[in-house]
Structure formats: structure tokens, C-alpha cells
N, C-alpha and C positions, 0 to 999 in steps of 0.2 A: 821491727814490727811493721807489716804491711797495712794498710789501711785503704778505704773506698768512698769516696760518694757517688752516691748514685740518683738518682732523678726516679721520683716516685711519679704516680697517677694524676699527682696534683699539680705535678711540674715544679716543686719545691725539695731543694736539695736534701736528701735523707741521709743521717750517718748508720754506719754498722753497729750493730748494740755493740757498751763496754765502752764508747768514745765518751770522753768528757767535755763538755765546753766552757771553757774560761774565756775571758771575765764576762761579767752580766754589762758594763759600761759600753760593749763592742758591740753595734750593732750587729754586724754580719757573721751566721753561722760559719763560716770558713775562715773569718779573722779569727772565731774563740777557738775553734778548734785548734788551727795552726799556732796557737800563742798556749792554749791547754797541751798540745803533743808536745811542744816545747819545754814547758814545766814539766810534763812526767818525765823527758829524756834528760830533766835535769839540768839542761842548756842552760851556758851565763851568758849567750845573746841572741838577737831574733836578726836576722838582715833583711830589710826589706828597703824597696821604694814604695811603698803604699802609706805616699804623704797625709791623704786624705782621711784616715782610719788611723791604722797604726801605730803609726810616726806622732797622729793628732794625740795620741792619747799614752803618749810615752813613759812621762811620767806617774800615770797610775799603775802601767803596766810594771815598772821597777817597784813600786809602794808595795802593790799590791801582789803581785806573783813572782816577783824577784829574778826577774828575766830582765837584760838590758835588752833597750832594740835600738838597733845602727841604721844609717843609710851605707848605701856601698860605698860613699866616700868617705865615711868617717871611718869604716872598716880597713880602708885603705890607709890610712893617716897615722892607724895604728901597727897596720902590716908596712909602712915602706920604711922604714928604718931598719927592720931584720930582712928585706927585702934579697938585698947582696950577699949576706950572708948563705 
């Protein structure tokens, strides 16, 4: 599924109807949405480096919509042991 933001008249980001945004704790409309696409494709993690948002609110985001979220190093930590494989 393809998706858009687009920059309305008011200079504030607008989604395409049909998008959802998760969670209300996040402030930023592109953190809920990218953590709401996430839950609807079902994902068991999120990867980000966006310490500041994200990463800060990790733990509600497992409580609450059952999405893990990684940094790239921890995604690593768990990928380098099948790595050689």
C-alpha cells in the first residue's frame, strides 16, 4: 500500500483519507502514522534512530500497540550471530 503526505495551504502536513494515526502519546503526526502503518502491516518492530520521540516512548509503544521498536544497533545485535550464515 502506497501512501502520501502532502503539505496543505496551511503549511501543516495533511494525510490522504483512510490513514490512521497511532498513538495519541506521540506528538508528531508522522511518528503516529509511521508507528499506526506499522501496526496495520502487522510488524513485530519499528527501526528507528529517532531517540528523541520514538525510541523516548518505547515502552508505551510495546504496551500499547505491540510493536517492538529497535535502534539500528540493537537490530544489529540480533542480526550478527546469523550474520555468516
Amino acid at each position: 500500500m502506497e501512501y502520501s503526505v502532502t503539505v496543505g495551504e496551511s503549511g501543516l502536513n495533511a494525510l490522504t483519507p483512510g490513514q490512521m494515526l497511532f498513538p495519541d502519546f506521540l506528538l508528531g503526526k508522522i511518528d503516529r502514522l509511521l508507528i499506526g502503518e506499522c501496526k496495520r502491516a502487522k510488524c513485530q518492530a519499528f527501526i528507528t534512530m529517532d531517540y528523541k520521540t520514538i525510541v523516548k516512548f518505547r515502552s508505551s509503544i510495546v504496551r500499547e500497540d505491540h510493536v517492538g521498536v529497535l535502534t539500528p544497533s540493537e537490530w544489529w545485535g540480533i542480526l550478527k550471530p546469523w550474520f555468516t550464515l
